[in-house]
C-alpha positions as CSV (number, residue, x, y, z in Angstrom):
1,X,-18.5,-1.5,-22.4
2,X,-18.0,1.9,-22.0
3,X,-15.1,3.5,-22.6
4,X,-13.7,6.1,-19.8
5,X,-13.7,8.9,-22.8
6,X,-17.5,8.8,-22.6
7,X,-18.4,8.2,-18.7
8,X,-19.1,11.3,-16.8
9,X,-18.4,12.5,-13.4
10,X,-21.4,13.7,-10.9
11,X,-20.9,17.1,-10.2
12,X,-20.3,16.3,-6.6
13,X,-16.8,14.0,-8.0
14,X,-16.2,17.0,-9.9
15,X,-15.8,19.4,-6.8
16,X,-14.1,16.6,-4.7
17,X,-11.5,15.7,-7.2
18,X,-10.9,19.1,-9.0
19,X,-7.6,19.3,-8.5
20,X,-7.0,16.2,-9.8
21,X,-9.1,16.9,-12.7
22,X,-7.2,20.2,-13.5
23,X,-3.8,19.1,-13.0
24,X,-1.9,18.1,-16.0
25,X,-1.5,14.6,-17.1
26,X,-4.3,13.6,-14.6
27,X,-7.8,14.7,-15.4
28,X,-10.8,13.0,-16.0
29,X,-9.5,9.7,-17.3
30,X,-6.8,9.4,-14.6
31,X,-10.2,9.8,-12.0
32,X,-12.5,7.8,-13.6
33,X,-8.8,5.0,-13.6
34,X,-9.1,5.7,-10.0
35,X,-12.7,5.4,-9.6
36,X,-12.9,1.9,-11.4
37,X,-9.6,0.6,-9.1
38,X,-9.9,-1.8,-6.4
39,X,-6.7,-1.2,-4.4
40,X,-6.3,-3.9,-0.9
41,X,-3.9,-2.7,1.6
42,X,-2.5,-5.2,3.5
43,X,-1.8,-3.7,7.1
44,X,-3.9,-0.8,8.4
45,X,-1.3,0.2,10.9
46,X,1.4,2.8,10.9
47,X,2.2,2.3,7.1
48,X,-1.6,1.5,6.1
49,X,-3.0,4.7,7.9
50,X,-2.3,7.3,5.6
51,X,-2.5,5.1,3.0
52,X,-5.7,3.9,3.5
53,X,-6.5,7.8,4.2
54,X,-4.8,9.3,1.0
55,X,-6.4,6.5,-1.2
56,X,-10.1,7.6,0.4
57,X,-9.2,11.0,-0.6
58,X,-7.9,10.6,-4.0
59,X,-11.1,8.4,-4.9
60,X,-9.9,5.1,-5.4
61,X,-13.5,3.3,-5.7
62,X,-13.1,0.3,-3.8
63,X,-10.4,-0.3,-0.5
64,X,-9.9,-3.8,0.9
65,X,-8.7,-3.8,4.4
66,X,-6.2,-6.9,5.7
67,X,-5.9,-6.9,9.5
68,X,-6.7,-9.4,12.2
69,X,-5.7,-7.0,14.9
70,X,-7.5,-4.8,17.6
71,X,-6.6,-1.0,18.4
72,X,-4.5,-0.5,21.3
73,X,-3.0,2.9,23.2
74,X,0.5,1.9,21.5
75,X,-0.8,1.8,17.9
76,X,-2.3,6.1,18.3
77,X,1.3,7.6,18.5
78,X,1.5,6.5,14.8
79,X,-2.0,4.6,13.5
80,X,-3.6,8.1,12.5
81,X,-6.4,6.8,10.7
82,X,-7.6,5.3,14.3
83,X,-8.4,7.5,17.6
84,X,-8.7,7.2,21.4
85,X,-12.4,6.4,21.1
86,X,-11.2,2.8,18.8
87,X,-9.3,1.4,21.2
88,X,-10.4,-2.5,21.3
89,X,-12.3,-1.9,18.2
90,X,-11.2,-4.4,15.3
91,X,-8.9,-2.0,13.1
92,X,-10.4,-2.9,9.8
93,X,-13.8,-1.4,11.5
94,X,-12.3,1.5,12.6
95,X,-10.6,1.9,9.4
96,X,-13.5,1.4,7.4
97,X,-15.3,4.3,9.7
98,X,-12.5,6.6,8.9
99,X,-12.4,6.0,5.8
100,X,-16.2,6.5,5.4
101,X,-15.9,10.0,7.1
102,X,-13.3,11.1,4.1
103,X,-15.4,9.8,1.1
104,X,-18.8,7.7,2.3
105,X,-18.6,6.7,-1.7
106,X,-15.7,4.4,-1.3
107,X,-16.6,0.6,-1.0
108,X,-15.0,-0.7,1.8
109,X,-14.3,-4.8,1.5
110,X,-12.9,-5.7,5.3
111,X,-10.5,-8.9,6.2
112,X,-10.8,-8.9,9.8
113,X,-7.7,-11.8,9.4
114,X,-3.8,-12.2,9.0
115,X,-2.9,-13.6,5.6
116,X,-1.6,-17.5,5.4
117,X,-0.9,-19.0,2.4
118,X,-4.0,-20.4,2.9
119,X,-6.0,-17.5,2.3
120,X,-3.2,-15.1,0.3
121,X,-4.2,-16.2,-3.4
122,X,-8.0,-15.6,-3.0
123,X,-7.7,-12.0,-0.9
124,X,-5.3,-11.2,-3.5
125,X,-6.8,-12.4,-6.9
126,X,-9.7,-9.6,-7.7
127,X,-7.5,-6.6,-6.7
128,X,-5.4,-4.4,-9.1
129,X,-2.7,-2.9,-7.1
130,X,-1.6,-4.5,-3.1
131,X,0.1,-2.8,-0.9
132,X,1.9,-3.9,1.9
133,X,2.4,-2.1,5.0
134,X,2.5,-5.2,7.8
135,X,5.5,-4.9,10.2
136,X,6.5,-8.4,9.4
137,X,8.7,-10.0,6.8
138,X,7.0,-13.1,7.1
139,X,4.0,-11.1,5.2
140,X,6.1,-9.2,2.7
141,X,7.3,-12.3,1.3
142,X,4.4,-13.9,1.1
143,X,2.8,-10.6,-0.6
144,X,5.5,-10.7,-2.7
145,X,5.3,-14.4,-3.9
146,X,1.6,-14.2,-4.5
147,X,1.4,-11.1,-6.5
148,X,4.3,-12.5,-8.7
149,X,2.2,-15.5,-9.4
150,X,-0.5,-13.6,-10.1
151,X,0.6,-11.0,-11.9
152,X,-0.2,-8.4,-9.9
153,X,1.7,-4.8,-9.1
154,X,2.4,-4.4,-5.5
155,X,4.6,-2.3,-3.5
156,X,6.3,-3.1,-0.5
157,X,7.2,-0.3,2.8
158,X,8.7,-0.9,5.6
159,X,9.9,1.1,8.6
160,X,12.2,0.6,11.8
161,X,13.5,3.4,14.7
162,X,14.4,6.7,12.5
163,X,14.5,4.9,9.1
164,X,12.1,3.1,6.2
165,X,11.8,2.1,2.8
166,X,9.7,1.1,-0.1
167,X,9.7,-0.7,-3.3
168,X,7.3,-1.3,-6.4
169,X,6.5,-4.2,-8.7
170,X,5.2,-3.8,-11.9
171,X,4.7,-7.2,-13.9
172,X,8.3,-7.6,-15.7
173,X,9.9,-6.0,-13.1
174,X,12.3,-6.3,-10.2
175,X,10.6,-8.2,-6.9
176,X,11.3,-8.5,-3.5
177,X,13.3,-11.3,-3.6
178,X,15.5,-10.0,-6.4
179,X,17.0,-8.0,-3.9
180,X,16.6,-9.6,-0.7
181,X,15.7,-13.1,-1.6
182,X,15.6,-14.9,1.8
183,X,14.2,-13.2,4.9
184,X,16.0,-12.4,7.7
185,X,17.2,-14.8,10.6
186,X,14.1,-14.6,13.1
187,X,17.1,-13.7,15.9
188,X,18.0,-10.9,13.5
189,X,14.7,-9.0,13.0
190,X,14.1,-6.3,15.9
191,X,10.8,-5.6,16.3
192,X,9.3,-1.8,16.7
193,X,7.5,-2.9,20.0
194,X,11.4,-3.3,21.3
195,X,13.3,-0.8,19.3
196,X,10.8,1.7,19.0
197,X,9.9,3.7,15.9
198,X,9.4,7.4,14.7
199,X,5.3,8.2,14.6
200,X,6.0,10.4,11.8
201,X,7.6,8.4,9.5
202,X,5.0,5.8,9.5
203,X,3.5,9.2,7.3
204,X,5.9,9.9,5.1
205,X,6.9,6.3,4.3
206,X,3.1,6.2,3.8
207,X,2.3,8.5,1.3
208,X,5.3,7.5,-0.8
209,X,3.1,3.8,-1.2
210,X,0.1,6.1,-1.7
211,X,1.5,7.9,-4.5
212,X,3.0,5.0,-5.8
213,X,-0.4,3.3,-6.5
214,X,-2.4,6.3,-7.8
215,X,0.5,7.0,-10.3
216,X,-0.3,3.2,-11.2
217,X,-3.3,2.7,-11.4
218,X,-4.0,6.8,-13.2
219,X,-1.1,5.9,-15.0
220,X,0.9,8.7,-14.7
221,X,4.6,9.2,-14.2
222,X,7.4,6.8,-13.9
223,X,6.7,4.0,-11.1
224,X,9.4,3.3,-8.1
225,X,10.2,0.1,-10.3
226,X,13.7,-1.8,-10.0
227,X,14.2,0.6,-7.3
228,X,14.4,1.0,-3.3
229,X,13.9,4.1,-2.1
230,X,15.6,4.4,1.8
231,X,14.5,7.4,4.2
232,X,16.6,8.1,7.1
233,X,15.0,10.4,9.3
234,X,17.9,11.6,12.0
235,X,19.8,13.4,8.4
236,X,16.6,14.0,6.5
237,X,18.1,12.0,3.6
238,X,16.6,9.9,1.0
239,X,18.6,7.3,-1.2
240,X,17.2,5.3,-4.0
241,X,18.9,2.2,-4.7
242,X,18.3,1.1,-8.4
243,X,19.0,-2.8,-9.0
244,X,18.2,-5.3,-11.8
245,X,16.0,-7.9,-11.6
246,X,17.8,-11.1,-10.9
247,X,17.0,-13.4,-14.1
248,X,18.1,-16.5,-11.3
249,X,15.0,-14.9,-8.7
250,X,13.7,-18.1,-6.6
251,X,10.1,-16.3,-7.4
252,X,10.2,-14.0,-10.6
253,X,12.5,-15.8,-13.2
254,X,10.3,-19.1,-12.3
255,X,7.0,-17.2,-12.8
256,X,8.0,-14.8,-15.9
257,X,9.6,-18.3,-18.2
C-alpha cells in the first residue's frame, strides 16, 4: 500500500487546498489524512450544515449523510446548507447537492433514515470519525453507545435558545455518559420548535465539531477530549469544562476492561 509520503496531489487539489497545504503542521500529509477520511454526520440540520459545508471545503473524501427528514420554511433561519428552492426536498438530497456545488470530488453516501438501534452499528461501522448534530438526546446516546463499542471517535454538539455545547471522544477517553450518564426526563427536555433557538449559533457550534474532526482525522493539535466546551451567546462567553472519565461509566469502563 502506498504510503501518504509518496501519493501526490492533482494540481487542481493543490489550488483548492493551498492553504492547507502551506500552513504549518498541516500540509500534504494532513490532506491526503483528509482525503482518505470517511467522516458520517449524523443530522444535516442546524448543527450538520456548516459542518457538512466546512468538511466539503476542507476535502474530507467521503461524507455520509443521516437524516430521515424533509426541508421545511422553519429549518432556513438556521439549515444554511439548504435554500428556499429545497423545501420538501429530502435533506440528505439537498445536502448532497450542496455539498456537490463546494467540491463535486467528495463522495457523498446518503441515509435518507433516523438511526435505531437497529440500524446504528452498521451506518456507523466503516466510518472514521461521527458526528452528531441531531436535536435529540435519544440520538446522542445512542451515538454515543455505539461509537464506544466500536471504537470509534465521535463528537457530540448540541444547542438550545442563546446557548450550545460540544464534546469529543477519542478511544480511551471521557464519553457522554461519563458526564451525563442518563438522559434527561422526557418532561424536562424543551424542544427548539418551543423555545426557539439562535440561527447563528447553529454556525458557530458548528464549526467548532468541524474543526474538531479535521484536527482528528489530519492529526493535528490537541482534541476537545475529557472536555465540554459551553457557548452562551447573550455574554459572548465560552467555558470549557474538563472532567475525568468515570472508570464506573455504564458504557466506557464496560467496553474499555
Amino acid at each position: 500500500m502506498m504510503s501518504l509520503e509518496t501519493k501526490e496531489l492533482t494540481l487542481g487539489q493543490k489550488q483548492r487546498y493551498n492553504r492547507h497545504l502551506i500552513l504549518d503542521g498541516f500540509g500534504k500529509e494532513g490532506q491526503l489524512r483528509l482525503l482518505n477520511a470517511k467522516v458520517l454526520v449524523v443530522g444535516a440540520g442546524g448543527l450538520g450544515s456548516p459542518v457538512l459545508m466546512y468538511l466539503a471545503a476542507a476535502g474530507v473524501g467521503t461524507l455520509g449523510i443521516v437524516d430521515g427528514d424533509v426541508v421545511s420554511i422553519s429549518n432556513l433561519q438556521r439549515q444554511i446548507i439548504h435554500g428556499t428552492p429545497d423545501l420538501d426536498v429530502p435533506k440528505v438530497d439537498s445536502a448532497e447537492k450542496r455539498i456537490h456545488e463546494i467540491d463535486p470530488e467528495v463522495k457523498v453516501e446518503k441515509y435518507n433514515t433516523y438511526l435505531t438501534e437497529d440500524n446504528v452499528l452498521d451506518t456507523i461501522r466503516n466510518y472514521d470519525f461521527v458526528l452528531e448534530c441531531s436535536d435529540n438526546f435519544s440520538t446522542k446516546y445512542l451515538v454515543n453507545d455505539a461509537c464506544i463499542r466500536l471504537g470509534k471517535a465521535f463528537c457530540i454538539g448540541g444547542i438550545t435558545r442563546y446557548s450550545g455545547q460540544v464534546m469529543v471522544h477519542a478511544p480511551g477517553t471521557a464519553c457522554y455518559r461519563c458526564l451525563f450518564p442518563e438522559p434527561p426526563a422526557e418532561e424536562d427536555v424543551e424542544p427548539g420548535s418551543k423555545v426557539g433557538v439562535l440561527g447563528c449559533i447553529a454556525g458557530m457550534l458548528g464549526t467548532v465539531q468541524a474543526t474538531e474532526a479535521v484536527k482528528y482525522i489530519a492529526r493535528v493539535g490537541e482534541g476537545l477530549t475529557n472536555a465540554l466546551l459551553t457557548f452562551d451567546a447573550l455574554s459572548m462567553q465560552w467555558m470549557r469544562l474538563d472532567f475525568c472519565k468515570n472508570d464506573s461509566c455504564s458504557c466506557c469502563s464496560k467496553i474499555n476492561k
